[in-house]
N, C-alpha and C positions, 0 to 999 in steps of 0.2 A: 504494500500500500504506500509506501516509502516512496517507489519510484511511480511516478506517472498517476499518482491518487490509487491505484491496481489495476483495475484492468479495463483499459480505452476512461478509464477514471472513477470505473466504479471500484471501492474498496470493497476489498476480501474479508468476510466475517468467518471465521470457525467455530464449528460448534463439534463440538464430541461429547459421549458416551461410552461406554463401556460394558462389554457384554459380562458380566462379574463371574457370574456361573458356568461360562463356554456351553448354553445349552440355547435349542432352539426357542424356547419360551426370555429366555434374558434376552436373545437377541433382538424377538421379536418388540420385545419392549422397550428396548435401546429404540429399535427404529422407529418406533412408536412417538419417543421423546424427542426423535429429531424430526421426524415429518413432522412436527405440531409447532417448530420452527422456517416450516415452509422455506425449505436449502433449496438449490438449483438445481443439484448433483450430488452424489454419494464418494467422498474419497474415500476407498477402500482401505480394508487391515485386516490382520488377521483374524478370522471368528470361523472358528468350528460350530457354531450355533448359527451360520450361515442361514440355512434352510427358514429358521424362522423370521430373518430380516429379508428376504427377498421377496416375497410373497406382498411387504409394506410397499418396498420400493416402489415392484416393478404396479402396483394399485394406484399411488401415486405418479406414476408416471416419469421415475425419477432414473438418469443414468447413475451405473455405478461405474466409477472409476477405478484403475490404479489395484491395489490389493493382493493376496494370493490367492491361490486357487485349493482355498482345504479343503474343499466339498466339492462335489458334482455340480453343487450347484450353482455356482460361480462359474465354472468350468460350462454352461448352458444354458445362461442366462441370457436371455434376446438384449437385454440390456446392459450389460454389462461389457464393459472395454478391460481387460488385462495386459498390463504394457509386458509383463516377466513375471518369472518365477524362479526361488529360487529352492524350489522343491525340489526341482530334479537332481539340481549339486548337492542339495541335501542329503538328500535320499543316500543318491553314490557315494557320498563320502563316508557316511553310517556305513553302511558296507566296507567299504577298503576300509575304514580305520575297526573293524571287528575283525576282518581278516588279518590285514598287516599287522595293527600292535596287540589284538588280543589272541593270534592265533587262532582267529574261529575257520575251522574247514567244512560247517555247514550250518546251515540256516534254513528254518522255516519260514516262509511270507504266507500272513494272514493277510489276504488281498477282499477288498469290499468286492461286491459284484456290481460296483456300477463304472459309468465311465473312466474317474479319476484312480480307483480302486485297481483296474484293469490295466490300464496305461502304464500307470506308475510302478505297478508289478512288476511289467514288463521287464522296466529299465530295472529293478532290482533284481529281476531272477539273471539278466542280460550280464551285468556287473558281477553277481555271484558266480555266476558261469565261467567267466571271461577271467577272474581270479581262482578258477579251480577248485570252487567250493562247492560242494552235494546241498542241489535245492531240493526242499519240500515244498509246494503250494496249500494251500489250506483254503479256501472258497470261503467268502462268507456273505452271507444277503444282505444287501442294501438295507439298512435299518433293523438289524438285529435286534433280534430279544436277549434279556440276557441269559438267559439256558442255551441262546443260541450260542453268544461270545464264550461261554463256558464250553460247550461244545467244540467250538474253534479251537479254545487256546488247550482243551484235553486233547484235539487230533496234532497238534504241531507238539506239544511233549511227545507225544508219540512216538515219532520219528525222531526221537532224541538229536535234535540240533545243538549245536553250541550259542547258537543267536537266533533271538526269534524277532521276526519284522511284521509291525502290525501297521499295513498300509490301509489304515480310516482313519482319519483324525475322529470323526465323530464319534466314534465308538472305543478308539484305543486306549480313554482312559476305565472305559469298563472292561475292559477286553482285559488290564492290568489286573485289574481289582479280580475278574475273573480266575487270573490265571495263578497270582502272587509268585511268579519267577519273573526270571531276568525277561522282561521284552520291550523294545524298544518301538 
């Protein structure tokens, strides 16, 4: 706002929220609290509660910027613009640095069954491969229950890995609570 008044002279107001809880119901109420500030646009951030602010948005009519991609549904959103991510380096590096500095020579990927779930697998089963480490896949449904995530996280012990990869954000901190071993 400093330079030029912001933008062609209109300044720039921010407003934020915070999804406190990472669930769809917080998030849904974050967006809640900023549509009733009437913004232009949504700069994105991280929210694994995704699912319940998108639904606000896209009612209101509002693009979302900028952001990652934790959810699918970011990842498929008519509205939504994503410049990057840096999920992907993430991902891969979780892997080489389990193989390289912990010696891990296999891993289980608990992979969501939806778009980002499937994708992102990929690149990690791709990575584990390509480092010589024995993958396990573990399937899990889009919106898991949690008998299911417990189901998950008992078929990847199964296969006794040395590293287990829980690619849902939305569910991977149940998926934890589920399993109570090492899963990242």
């Amino acid at each position: 706002n400093e330079y030029n008044g912001g933008i062609n002279g209109h300044p720039i107001k921010l407003e934020e929220c915070s999804n406190a809880t990472n669930t769809p119901e917080s998030s849904a109420t974050c967006a809640n609290q900023l549509v009733a500030k009437n913004p232009t646009l949504v700069l994105g951030a991280v929210d694994t509660g995704a699912p319940g602010a998108f639904p606000v948005w896209e009612s209101h009519h509002l693009a979302y910027v900028g952001g990652m991609t934790f959810t699918p549904v970011e990842s498929n959103a008519k509205n939504a613009v994503i410049f990057g991510s840096i999920n992907g380096g993430d991902n891969a590096a979780q892997v080489a640095y389990a193989n390289e500095k912990l010696g891990a020579k296999s891993i289980a990927v608990i992979e969501a069954d939806d778009t980002q779930g499937l994708e992102t697998g990929k690149l990690v089963d791709g990575v584990a491969e390509t480092l010589g480490m024995k993958v396990t896949n573990v399937p899990l449904a889009d919106g898991a229950s949690t008998s299911q995530l417990a189901a998950a996280a008992a078929q990847a012990e199964a296969a006794n890995p040395e590293f287990i990869y829980v690619e849902s954000p939305a569910e991977c901190p149940q998926a934890v609570l589920a399993d109570r071993k090492s899963v990242v």
